[in-house]
PAFI-286899 format. One record per residue (C-alpha): y negated, z negated, x negated; residue in one letter. Coordinates in Angstrom, 3 decimals. Layout:
BEGIN
- y z x r
- Y Z X A
...
# end
This chain:
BEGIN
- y z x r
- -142.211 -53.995 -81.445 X
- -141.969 -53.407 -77.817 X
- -144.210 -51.030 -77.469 X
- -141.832 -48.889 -80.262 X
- -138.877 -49.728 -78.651 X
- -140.337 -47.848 -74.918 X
- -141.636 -44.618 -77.084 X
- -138.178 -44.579 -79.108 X
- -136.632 -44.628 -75.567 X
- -139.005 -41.734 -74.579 X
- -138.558 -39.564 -77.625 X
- -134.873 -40.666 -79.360 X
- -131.712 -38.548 -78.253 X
- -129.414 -41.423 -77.216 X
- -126.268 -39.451 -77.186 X
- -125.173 -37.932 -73.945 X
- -127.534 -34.924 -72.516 X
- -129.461 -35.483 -69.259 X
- -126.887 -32.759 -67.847 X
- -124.335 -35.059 -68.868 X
- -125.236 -37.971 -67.366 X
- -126.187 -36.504 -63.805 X
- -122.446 -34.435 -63.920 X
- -119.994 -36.303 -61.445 X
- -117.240 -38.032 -63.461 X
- -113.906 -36.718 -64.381 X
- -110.841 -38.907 -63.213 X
- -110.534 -40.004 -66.836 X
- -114.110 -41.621 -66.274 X
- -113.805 -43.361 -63.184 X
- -112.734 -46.339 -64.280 X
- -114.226 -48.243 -66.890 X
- -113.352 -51.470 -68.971 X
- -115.936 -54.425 -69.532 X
- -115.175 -57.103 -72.443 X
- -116.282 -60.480 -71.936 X
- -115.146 -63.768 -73.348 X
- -116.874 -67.322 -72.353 X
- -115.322 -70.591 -70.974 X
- -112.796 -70.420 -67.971 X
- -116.143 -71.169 -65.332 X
- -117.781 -68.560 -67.180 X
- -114.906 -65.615 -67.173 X
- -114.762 -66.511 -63.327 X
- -118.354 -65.983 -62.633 X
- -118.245 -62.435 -64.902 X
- -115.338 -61.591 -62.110 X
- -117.228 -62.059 -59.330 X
- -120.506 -60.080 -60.415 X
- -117.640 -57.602 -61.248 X
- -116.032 -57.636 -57.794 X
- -119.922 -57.226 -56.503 X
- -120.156 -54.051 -58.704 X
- -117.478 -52.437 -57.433 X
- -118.222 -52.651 -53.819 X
- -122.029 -51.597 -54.241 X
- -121.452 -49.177 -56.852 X
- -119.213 -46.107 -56.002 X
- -120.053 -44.466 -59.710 X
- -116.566 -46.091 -61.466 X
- -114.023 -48.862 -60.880 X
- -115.028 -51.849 -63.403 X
- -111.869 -53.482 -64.535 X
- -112.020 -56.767 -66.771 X
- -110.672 -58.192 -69.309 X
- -111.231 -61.714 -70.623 X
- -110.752 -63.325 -73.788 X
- -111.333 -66.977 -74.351 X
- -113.473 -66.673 -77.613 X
- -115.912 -63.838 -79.230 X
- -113.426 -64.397 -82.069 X
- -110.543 -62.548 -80.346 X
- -112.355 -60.026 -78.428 X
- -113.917 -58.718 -82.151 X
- -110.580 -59.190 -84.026 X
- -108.659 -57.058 -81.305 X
- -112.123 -54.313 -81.348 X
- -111.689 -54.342 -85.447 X
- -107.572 -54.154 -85.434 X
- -107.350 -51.278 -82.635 X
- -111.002 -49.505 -82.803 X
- -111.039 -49.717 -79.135 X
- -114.125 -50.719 -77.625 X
- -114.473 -51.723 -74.065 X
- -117.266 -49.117 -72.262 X
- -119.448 -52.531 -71.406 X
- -118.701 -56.049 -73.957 X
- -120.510 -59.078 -74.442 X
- -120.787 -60.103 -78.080 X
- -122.638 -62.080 -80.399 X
- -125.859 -60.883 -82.823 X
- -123.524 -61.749 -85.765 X
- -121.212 -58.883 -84.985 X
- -124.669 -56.612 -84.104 X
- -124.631 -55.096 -88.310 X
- -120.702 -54.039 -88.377 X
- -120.808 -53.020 -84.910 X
- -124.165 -50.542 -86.082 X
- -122.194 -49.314 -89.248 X
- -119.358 -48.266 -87.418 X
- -121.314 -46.962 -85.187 X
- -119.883 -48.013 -81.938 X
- -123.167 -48.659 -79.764 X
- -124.763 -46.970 -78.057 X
- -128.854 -48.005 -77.945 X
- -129.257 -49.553 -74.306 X
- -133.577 -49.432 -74.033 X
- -133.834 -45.786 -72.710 X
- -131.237 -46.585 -69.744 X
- -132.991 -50.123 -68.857 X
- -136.312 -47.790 -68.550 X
- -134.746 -45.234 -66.520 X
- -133.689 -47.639 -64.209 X
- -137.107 -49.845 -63.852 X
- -135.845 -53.112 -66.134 X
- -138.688 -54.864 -67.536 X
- -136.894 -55.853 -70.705 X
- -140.385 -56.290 -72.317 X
- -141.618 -59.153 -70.211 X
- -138.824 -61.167 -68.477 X
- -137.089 -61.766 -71.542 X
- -137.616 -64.082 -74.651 X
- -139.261 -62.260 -77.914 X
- -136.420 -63.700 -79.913 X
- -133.995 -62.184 -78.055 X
- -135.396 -58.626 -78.124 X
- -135.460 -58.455 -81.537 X
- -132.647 -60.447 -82.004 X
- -131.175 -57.099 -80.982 X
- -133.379 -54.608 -81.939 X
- -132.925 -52.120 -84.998 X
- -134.490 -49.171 -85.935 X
- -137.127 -49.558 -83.216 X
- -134.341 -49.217 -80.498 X
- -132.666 -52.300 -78.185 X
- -129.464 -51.734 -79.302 X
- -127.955 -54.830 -76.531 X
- -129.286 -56.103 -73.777 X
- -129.956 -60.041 -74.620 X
- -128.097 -62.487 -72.550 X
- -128.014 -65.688 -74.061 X
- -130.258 -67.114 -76.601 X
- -128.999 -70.858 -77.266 X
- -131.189 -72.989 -79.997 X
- -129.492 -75.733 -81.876 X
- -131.281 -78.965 -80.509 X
- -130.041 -83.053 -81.164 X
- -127.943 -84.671 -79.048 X
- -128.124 -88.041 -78.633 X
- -126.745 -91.036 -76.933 X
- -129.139 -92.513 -74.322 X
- -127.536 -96.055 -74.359 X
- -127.904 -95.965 -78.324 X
- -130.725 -94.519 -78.695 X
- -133.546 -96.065 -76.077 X
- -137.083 -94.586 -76.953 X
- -138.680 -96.995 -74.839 X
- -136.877 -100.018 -76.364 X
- -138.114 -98.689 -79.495 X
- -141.229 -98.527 -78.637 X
- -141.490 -102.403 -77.542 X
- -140.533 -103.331 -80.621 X
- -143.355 -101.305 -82.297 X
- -140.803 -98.250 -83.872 X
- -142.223 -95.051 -83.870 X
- -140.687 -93.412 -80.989 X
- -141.574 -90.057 -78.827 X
- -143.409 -90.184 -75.941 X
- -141.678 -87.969 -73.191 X
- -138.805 -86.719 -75.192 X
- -139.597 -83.021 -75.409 X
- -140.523 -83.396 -79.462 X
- -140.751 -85.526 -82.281 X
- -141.538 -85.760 -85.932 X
- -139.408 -87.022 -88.770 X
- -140.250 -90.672 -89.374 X
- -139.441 -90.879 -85.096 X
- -135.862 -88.696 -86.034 X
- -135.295 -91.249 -88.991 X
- -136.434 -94.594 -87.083 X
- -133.982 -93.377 -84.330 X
- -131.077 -92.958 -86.415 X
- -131.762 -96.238 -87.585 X
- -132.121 -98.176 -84.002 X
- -128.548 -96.443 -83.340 X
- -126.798 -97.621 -86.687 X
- -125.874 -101.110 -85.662 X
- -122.607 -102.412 -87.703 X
- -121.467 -105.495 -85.761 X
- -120.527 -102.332 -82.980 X
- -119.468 -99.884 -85.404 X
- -121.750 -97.108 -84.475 X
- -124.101 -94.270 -86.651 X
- -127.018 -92.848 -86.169 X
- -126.241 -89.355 -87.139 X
- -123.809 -86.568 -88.489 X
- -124.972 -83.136 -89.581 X
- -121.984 -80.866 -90.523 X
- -122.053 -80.475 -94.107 X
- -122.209 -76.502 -93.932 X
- -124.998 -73.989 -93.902 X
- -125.406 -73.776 -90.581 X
- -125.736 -77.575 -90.078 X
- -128.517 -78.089 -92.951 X
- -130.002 -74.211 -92.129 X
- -132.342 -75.831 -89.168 X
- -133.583 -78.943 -91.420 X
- -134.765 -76.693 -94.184 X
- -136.621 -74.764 -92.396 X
- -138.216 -77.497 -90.463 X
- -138.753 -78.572 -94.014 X
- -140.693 -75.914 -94.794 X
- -137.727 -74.036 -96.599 X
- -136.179 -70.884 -96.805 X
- -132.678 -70.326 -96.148 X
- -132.621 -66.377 -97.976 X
- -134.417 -64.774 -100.171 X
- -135.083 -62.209 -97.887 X
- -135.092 -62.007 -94.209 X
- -134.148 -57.934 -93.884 X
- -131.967 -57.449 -96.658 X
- -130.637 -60.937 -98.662 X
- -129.184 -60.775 -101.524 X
- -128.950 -64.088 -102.267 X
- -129.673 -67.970 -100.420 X
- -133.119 -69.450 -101.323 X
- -132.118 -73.652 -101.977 X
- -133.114 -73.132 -105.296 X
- -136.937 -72.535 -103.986 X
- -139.325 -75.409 -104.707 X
- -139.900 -75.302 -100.401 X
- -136.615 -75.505 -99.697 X
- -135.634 -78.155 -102.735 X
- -138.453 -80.512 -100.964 X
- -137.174 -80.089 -97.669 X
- -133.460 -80.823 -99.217 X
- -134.984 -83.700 -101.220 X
- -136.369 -85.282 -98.092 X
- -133.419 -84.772 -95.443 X
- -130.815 -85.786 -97.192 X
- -132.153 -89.024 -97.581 X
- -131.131 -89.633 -93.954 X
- -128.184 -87.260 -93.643 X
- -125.696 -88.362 -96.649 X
- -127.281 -92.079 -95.797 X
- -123.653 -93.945 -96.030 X
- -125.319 -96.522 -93.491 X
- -126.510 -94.059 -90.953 X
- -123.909 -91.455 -90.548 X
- -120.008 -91.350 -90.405 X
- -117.849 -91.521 -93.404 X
- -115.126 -89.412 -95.023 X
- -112.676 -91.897 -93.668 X
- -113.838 -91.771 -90.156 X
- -113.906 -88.118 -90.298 X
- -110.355 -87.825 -91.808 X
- -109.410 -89.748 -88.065 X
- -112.039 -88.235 -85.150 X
- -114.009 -85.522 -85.685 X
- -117.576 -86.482 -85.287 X
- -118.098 -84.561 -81.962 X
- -115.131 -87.203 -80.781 X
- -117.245 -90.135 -82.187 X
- -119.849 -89.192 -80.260 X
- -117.494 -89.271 -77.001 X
- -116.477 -92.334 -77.684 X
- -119.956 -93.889 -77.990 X
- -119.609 -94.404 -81.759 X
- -122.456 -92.127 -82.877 X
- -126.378 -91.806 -82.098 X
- -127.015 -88.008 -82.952 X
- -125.426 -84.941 -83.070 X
- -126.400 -80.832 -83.599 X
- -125.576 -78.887 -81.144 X
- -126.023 -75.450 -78.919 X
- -125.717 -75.274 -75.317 X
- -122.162 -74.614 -75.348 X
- -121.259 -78.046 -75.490 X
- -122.742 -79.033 -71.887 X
- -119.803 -78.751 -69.736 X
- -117.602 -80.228 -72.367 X
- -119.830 -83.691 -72.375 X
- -120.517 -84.029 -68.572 X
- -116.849 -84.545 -68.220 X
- -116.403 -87.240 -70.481 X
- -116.153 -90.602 -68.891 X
- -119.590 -93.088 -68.642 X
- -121.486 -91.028 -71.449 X
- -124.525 -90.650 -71.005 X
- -126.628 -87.740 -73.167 X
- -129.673 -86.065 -73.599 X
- -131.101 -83.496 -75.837 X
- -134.055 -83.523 -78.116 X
- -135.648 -80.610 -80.520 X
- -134.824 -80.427 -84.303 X
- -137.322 -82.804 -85.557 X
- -140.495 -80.887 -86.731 X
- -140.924 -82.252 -90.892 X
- -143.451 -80.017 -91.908 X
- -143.260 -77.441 -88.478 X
- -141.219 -77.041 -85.724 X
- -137.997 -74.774 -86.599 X
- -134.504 -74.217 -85.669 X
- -131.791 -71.863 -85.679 X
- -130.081 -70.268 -82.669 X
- -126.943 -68.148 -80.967 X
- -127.411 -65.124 -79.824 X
- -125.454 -63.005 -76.976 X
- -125.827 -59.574 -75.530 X
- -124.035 -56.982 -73.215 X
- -123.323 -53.442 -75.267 X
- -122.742 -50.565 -74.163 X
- -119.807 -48.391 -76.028 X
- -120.989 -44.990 -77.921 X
- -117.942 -43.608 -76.809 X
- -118.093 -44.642 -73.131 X
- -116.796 -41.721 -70.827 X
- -119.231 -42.240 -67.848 X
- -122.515 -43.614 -69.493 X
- -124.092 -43.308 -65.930 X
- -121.691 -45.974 -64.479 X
- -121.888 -47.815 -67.914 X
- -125.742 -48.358 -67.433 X
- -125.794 -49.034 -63.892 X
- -122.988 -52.027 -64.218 X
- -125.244 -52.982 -67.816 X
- -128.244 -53.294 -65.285 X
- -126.061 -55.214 -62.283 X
- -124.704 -57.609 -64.748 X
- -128.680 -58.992 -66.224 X
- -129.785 -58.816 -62.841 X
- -131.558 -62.778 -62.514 X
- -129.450 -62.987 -59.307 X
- -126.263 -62.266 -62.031 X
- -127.427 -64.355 -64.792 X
- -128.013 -67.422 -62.595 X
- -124.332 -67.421 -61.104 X
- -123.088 -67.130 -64.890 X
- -125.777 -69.699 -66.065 X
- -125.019 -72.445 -62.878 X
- -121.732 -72.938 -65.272 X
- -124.187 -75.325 -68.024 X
- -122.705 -72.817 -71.125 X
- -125.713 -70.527 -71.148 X
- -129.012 -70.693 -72.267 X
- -130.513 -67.507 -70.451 X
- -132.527 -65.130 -72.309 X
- -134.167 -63.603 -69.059 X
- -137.602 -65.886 -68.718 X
- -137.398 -66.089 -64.723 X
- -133.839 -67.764 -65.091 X
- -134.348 -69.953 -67.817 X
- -137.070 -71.815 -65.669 X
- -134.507 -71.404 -62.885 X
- -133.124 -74.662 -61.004 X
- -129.881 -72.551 -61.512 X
- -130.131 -73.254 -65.072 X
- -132.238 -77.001 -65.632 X
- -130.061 -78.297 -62.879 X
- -132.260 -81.196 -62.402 X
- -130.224 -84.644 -61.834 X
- -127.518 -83.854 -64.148 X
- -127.078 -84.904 -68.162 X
- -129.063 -83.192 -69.935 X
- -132.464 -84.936 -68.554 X
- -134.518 -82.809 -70.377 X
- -132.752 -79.356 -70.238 X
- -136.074 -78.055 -70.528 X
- -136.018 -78.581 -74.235 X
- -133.451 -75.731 -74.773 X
- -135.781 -73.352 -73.104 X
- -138.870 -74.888 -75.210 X
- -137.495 -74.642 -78.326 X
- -136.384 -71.267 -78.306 X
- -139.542 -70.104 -79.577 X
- -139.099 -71.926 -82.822 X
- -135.960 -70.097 -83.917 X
- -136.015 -68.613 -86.744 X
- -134.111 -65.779 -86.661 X
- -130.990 -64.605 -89.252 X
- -130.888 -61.509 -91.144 X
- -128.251 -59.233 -89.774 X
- -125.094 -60.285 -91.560 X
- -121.550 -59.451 -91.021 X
- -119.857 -61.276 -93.496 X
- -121.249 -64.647 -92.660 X
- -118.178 -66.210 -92.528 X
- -117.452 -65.550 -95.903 X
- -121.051 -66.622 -96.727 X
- -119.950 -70.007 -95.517 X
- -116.696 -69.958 -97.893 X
- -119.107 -69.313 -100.548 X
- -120.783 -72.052 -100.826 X
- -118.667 -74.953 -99.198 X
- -118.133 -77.010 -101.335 X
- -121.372 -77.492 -103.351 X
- -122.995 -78.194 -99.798 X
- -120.221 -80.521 -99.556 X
- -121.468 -81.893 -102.567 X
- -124.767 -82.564 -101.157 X
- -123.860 -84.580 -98.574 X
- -121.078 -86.379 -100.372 X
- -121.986 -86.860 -104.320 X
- -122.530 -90.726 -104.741 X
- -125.191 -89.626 -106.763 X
- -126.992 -86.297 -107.122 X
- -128.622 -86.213 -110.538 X
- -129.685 -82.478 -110.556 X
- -130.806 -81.411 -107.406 X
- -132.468 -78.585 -108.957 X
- -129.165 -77.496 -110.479 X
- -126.827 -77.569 -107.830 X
- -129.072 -75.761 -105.410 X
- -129.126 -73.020 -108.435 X
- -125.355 -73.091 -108.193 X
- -125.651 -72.813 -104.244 X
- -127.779 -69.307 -104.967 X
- -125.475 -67.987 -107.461 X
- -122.101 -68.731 -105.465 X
- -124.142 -66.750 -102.212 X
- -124.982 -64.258 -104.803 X
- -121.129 -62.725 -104.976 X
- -121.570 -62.371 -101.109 X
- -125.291 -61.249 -100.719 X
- -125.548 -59.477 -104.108 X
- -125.459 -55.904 -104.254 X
- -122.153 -54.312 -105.457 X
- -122.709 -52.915 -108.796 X
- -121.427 -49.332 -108.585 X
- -118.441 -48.130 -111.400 X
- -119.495 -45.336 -113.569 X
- -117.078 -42.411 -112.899 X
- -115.780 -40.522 -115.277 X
- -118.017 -38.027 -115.721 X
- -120.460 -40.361 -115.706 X
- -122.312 -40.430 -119.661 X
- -121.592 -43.596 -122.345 X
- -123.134 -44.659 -125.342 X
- -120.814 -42.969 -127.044 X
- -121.759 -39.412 -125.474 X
- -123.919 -36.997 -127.844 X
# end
């Protein structure tokens, strides 16, 4: 795959000629826009790397603009059609983004300019973004879902003196360890659970594929979800045991008061999914103490992930300037100041094993985990409507979680495959009317 993507950058015509990109800029081009949206740390370290590029860099004047979610910088791109010259965005937005053709492909720039995209970053990452043989973003984050879990309620070495199956060093762990945990943290005289999974496709996508599942039918093009799969019915058939447990996780009711990311504040609950993101957020909360742990392996050793990367507009008026602050900005000396906030799980290797990123001493322990596991994401098929994929097919997941009795496993994953189908299926084109009918001689 790499090797394709460094003789499309030789060979491809990326857009702008080589006379183009060596003409000085017009006033029009001199100053440029880059689109970023993270935490408040994390806009604040973008603005410094951007102050940086404008004192070493005398190609354009970078200006920024920050948004607090990935959710309004892609509504305002959709509503207006502008697109900042340089953005950060998500690998969910990567298929509209290519159909509207608004990117421009970013590997023949990174070779021009000596970045060793190939080695220093993650495999998942790279073709996390890749399409058509061409990088079409340059990866910056690559976040696996992992377990949370309380370290006062959930004590492997405790567990192990009392001869429960427990991990060793914390980095991994099977099932019966994931289910004997989530029992050791239930305890009702203090009111607490072992575990909550959101009942959604994202929270149960991880568990069936550790299962041995499939999630779609297809990884390039689904048409339809896969639950309905004798793999992925097994891997159902044995999670659920644990996850719509009524004595191991939370309950309607206490759902309908605290979310369950609250009850695990408060000390009230064992386990919890979770990316990266939610670092910051739990070293602030008062005498909690966490640590992370992979998605237990069941029949192998899967997750799912987020994915972020830096684009570059098609339409950018100084793709020169464009490439040179793309190249400033994934620098490791730039990643580490934006990955020293806890949010980001960096997709350049040499950071990732950075102190800048495990920040040793500090909640997660074992921060080392996010970087380990990253090679057991499985990775999504490029969707743009997953949102409405979710819609879909709420509330027969919903079902699976919270049916006081699931007779017909087989049939309501069925109906889980058929609801995903009016999202996933091909549209069935209308014939016109010229088109012939059975009624045509």
């Amino acid at each position: 795959m790499l090797a394709a993507l460094a003789l499309a950058a030789c060979e491809a015509d990326v857009g702008p000629t080589p006379e183009a990109e060596t003409t000085p800029p017009t006033a029009t081009d001199r100053t440029l826009e880059f689109g970023v949206f993270g935490s408040e740390e994390e806009l604040d370290a973008y603005a410094s790397l951007v102050d940086v590029y404008n004192v070493l860099y005398d190609g354009a004047e970078m200006t920024m603009t920050g948004y607090n979610s990935r959710e309004e910088l892609m509504g305002e791109i959709r509503e207006t059609g502008e697109v900042p010259d340089v953005f950060l965005t998500e690998q969910r937005d990567l298929a509209w983004l290519r159909e509207k053709q608004l990117l421009q492909p970013v590997d023949s720039m990174l070779i021009e300019r000596g970045v060793d995209f190939g080695d220093l970053y993650s495999r998942g990452s790279i073709l996390a973004y890749s399409a058509d043989s061409r990088l079409q973003c340059m990866p910056v984050g690559i976040s696996p879902m992992v377990i949370y879990y309380n370290t006062e309620l959930i004590d492997f070495e405790a567990m192990r003196l009392r001869g429960l199956p427990a991990p060793e060093e914390g980095l991994s762990w099977n099932y019966e360890q994931f289910v004997a945990a989530a029992e050791f943290a239930s305890r009702p005289k203090r009111g607490t659970r072992g575990i909550h999974v959101d009942p959604s496709l994202t929270g149960l996508a991880p568990f069936i594929y550790a299962g041995g599942g499939e999630v779609f039918d297809d990884v390039e093009a689904p048409t339809s979800l896969a639950f309905s799969d004798d793999s992925s019915q097994a891997a159902l058939g044995t999670v659920l045991q644990v996850l719509r447990d009524p004595r191991l996780t939370l309950s309607q009711k206490q759902l309908s008061k605290r979310s369950a990311m609250e009850w695990f504040e408060r000390g009230k609950l064992g386990m919890i999914p979770g990316f990266r993101e939610q670092v910051p957020m739990l070293r602030q909360v008062p005498d909690l103490e966490f640590d992370v742990i992979p998605i237990p392996a069941i029949e192998r050793n899967a997750t799912i992930g987020n994915f972020s990367g830096m684009c570059v507009s098609a339409d950018t008026g100084n793709l020169t300037a464009a490439a040179d602050f793309l190249v400033h900005m994934n620098s490791p000396v730039s990643i580490r100041r934006v990955a020293s906030t806890g949010h980001l799980v960096p997709a350049n290797l040499e950071v990732a094993l950075s102190q800048d990123f495990l920040q040793p001493g500090r909640d997660p322990l074992h921060a080392q985990v996010f970087t380990n596991s990253v090679r057991s994401i499985v990775l999504p098929p490029l969707l743009d409507n997953w949102a409405d994929l979710e819609d879909a097919v709420h509330s027969s997941i919903m079902t699976l979680f919270v049916a006081p009795v699931i007779t017909d496993l087989e049939a309501l994953t069925l109906r889980i495959d058929e609801q995903s189908q009016t999202v996933l299926g091909p549209e069935e084109e209308e014939p016109s009317e010229s088109s012939p009918t059975s009624e045509s001689p």
